[in-house]
C-alpha positions as CSV (number, residue, x, y, z in Angstrom):
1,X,-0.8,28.4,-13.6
2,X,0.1,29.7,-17.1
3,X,-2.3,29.1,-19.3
4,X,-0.3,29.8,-22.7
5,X,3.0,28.0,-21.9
6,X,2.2,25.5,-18.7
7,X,5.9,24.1,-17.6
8,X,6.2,21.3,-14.8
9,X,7.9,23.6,-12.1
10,X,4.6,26.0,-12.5
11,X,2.7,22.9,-11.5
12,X,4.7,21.7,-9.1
13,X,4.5,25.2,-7.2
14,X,1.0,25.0,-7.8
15,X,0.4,21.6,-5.9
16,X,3.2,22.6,-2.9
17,X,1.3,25.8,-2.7
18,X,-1.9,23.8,-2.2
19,X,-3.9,26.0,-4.8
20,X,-7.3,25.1,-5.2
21,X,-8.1,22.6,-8.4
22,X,-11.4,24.0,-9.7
23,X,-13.1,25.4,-12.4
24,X,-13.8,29.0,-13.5
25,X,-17.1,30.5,-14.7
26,X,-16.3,29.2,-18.2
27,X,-16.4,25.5,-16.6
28,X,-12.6,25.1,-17.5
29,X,-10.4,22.8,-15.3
30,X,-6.7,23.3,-15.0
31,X,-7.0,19.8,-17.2
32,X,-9.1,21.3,-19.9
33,X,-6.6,23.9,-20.3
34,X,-3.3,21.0,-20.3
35,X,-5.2,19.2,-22.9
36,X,-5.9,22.4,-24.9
37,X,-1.7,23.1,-24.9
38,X,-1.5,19.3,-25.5
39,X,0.5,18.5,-22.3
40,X,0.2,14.8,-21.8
41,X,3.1,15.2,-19.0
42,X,1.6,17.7,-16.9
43,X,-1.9,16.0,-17.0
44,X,0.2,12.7,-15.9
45,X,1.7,14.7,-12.8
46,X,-1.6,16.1,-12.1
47,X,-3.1,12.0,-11.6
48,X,0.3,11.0,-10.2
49,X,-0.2,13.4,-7.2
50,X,-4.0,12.8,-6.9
51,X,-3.8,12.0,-3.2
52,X,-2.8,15.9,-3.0
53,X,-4.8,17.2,-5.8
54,X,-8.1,16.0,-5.6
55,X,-9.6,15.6,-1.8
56,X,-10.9,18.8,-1.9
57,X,-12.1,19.0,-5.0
58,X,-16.1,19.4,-5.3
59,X,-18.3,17.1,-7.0
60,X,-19.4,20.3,-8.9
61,X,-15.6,20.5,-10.5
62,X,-15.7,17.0,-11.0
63,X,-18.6,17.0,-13.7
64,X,-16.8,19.6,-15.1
65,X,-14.5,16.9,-16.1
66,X,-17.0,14.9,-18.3
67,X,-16.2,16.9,-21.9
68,X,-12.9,15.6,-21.4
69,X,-13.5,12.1,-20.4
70,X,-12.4,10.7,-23.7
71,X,-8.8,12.9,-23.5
72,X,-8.4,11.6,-19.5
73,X,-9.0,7.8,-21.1
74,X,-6.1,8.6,-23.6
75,X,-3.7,9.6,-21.8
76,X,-3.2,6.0,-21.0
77,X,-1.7,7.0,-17.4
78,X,-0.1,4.5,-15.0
79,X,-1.4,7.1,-12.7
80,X,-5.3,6.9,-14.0
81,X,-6.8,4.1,-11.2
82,X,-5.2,7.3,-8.7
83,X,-7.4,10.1,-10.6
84,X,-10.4,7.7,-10.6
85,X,-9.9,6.7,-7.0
86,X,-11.1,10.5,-6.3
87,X,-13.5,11.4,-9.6
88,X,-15.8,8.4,-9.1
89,X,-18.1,9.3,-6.0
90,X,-19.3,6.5,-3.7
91,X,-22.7,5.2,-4.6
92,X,-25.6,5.2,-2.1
93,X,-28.0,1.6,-1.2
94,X,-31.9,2.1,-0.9
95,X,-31.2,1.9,2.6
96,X,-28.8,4.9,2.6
97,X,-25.0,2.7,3.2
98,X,-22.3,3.1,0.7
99,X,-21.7,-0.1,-1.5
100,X,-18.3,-1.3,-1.5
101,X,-16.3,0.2,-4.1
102,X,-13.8,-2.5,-5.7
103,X,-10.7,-1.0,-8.3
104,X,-9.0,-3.2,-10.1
105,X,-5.2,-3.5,-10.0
């Protein structure tokens, strides 16, 4: 994706093309840099195709996320509960089974 002037049909190819959404060795997320060129549209596509987006995404990327938290809680998304649904890992019981995991609507 270009990272100097991001556009919505670069980041629609980008999701039909199934490119990876990860960081690089700087720790940067394709959201950092959307934040950085203040595109509060393209970060709301991103969350509105989560179900495409994030499956694969490893819990490694994921933390990446954290210095951006605040910015992700701004954007004030319709689409946020879809991001979350995928950030927010399952936790684990003493005796090793998943608690159930309620979202609110």
């Amino acid at each position: 994706m270009c990272l100097k002037r991001p556009s919505i049909a670069q980041l629609k190819a980008c999701i039909d093309l199934n490119i990876p959404f990860t960081h690089g060795f700087d720790g940067m997320t394709p959201l950092h840099f959307l934040f950085m060129a203040n595109e509060t549209t393209l970060v709301n596509h991103i969350f509105q195709k989560a179900s495409t987006v994030f499956p694969k995404v490893s819990d490694e990327t994921f933390e990446k996320l954290s210095d951006i938290i605040g910015n992700i809680l701004q954007t004030n998304s319709p689409y946020l509960q879809k991001f979350f649904g995928f950030g927010v890992g399952v936790p684990r019981t003493c005796a090793d089974k998943p608690l159930t995991r309620y979202i609110l609507s």
